[in-house]
C-alpha positions as CSV (number, residue, x, y, z in Angstrom):
1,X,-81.7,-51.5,176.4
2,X,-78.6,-53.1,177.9
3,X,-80.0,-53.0,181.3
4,X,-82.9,-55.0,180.2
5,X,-80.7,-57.5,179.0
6,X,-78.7,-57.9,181.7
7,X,-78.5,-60.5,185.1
8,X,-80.9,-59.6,187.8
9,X,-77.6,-59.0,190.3
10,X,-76.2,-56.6,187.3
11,X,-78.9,-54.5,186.5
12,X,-78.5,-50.4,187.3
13,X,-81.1,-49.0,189.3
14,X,-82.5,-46.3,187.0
15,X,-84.5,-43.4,189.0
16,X,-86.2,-40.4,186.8
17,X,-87.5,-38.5,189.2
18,X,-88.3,-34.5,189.2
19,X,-86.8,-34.4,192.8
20,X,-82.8,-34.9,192.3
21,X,-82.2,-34.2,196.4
22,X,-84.6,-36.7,197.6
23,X,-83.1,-39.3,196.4
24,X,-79.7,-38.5,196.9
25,X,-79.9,-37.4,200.7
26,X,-81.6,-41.3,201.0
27,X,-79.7,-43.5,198.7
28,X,-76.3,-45.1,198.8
29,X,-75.3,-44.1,195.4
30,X,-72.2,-45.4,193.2
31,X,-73.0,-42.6,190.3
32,X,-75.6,-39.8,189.0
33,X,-76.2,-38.5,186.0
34,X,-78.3,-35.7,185.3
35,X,-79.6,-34.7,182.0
36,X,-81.3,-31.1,181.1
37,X,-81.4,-29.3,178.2
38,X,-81.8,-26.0,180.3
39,X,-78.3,-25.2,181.0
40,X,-78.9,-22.8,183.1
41,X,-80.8,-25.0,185.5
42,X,-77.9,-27.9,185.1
43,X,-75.6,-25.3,186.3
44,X,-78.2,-24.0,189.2
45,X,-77.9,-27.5,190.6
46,X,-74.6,-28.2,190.8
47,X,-73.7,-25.3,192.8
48,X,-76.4,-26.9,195.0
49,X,-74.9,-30.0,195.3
50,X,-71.6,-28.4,195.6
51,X,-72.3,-26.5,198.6
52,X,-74.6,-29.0,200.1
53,X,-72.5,-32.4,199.7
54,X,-69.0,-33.5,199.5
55,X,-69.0,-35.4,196.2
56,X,-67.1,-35.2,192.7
57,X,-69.1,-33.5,189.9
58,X,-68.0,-33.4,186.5
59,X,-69.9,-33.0,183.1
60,X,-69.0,-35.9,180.0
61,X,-71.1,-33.8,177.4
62,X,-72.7,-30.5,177.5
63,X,-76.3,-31.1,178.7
64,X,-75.4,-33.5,181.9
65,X,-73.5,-34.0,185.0
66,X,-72.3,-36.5,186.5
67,X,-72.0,-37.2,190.6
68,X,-69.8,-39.6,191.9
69,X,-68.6,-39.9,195.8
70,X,-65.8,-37.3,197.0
71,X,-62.7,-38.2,195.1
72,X,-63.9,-40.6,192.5
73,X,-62.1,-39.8,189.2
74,X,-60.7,-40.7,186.1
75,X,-57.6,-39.6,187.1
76,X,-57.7,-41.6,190.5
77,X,-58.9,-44.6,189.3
78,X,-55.5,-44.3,186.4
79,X,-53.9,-44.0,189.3
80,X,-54.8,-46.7,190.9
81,X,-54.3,-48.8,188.1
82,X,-50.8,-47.5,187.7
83,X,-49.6,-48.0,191.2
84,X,-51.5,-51.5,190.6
85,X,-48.8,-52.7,187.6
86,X,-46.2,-50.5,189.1
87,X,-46.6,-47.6,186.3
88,X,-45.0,-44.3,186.6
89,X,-47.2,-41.8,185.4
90,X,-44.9,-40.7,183.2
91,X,-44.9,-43.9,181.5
92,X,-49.1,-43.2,180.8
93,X,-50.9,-41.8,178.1
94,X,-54.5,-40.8,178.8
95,X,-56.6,-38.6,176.4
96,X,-60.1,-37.3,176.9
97,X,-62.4,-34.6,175.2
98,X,-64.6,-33.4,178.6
99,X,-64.6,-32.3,182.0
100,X,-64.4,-35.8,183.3
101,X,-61.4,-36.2,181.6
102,X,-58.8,-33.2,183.2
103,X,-57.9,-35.4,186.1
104,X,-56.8,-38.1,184.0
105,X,-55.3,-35.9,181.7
106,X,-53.1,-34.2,184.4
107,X,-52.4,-37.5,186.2
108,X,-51.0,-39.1,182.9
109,X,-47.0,-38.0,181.6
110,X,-48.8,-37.4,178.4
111,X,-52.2,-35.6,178.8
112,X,-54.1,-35.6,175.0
113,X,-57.2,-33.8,174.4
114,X,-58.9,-34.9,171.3
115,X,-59.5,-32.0,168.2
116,X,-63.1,-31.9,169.3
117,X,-62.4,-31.8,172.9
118,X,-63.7,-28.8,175.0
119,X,-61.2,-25.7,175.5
120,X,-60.6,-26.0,178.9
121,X,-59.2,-29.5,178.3
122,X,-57.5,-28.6,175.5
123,X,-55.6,-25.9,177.8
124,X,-54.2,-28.4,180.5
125,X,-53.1,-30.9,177.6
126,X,-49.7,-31.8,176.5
127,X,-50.6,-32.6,173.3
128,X,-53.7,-32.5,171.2
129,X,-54.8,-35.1,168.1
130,X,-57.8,-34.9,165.5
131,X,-60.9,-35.2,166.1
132,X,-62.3,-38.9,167.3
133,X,-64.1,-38.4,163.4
134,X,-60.1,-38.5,162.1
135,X,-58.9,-41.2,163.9
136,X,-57.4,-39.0,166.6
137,X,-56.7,-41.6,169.3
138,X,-55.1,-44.1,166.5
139,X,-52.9,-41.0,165.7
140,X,-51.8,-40.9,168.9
141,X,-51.0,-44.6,169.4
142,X,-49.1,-44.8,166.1
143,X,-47.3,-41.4,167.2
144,X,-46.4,-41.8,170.7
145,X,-46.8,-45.9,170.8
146,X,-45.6,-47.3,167.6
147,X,-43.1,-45.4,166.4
148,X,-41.4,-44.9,170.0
């Protein structure tokens, strides 16, 4: 396991515990991901964090979410990065296939959502590529990148 392998100052503090609000409510925490097969339950508790806490949920696939301070986003951090180099959004390209990816998707001048991207990214895209199996992000580069 990465972690294993990694420096003593770099390792992830990794917490399975039955008790998600324990350790939140305790804890200075840079991220959280919850897995659960139950859907139903994943939902159930992140309309519990939502009402009890001011953070930034989002889900990456379809069996976890992920909890991140109020704000924290793809899309902010690309927009940090562009106001960094001086980069009008315009001028970026970002493209995604999950929740975690609409704010970056919005944020960018040219929002992508992959083939195999859920529909409610595929809605707020500009443009959508293959699938990742197709080479979808290359397809995009030598579309949008290259040939430009």
């Amino acid at each position: 396991m990465w972690n294993e392998k990694s420096q003593e100052d770099e390792k992830v503090n990794i917490v399975i515990t039955e008790d998600l609000f324990s350790v939140i409510k305790n804890t200075k925490i840079l991220k959280v991901v919850v897995y659960d097969d139950n859907i139903l339950r994943l939902n159930h508790i992140r309309e519990e964090i939502k009402t009890e806490t001011r953070v930034s949920i989002f889900s990456s696939i379809v069996n976890n979410i992920e909890i991140m301070a109020d704000g924290v986003s793809k899309g902010s951090a690309v927009n940090y990065i562009a106001e960094y180099f001086n980069i009008k959004s315009e001028e970026v390209i970002c493209i995604g296939d999950n929740e975690n990816d609409i704010s970056m998707i919005k944020y960018a001048g040219l929002g992508v959502a992959m083939g195999n991207a859920e529909g409610n990214v595929k809605e707020i895209a500009n443009y959508i590529t293959d699938t990742n199996d197709n080479d979808g992000v290359a397809k995009v580069i030598e579309k949008f990148v290259i040939k430009c």
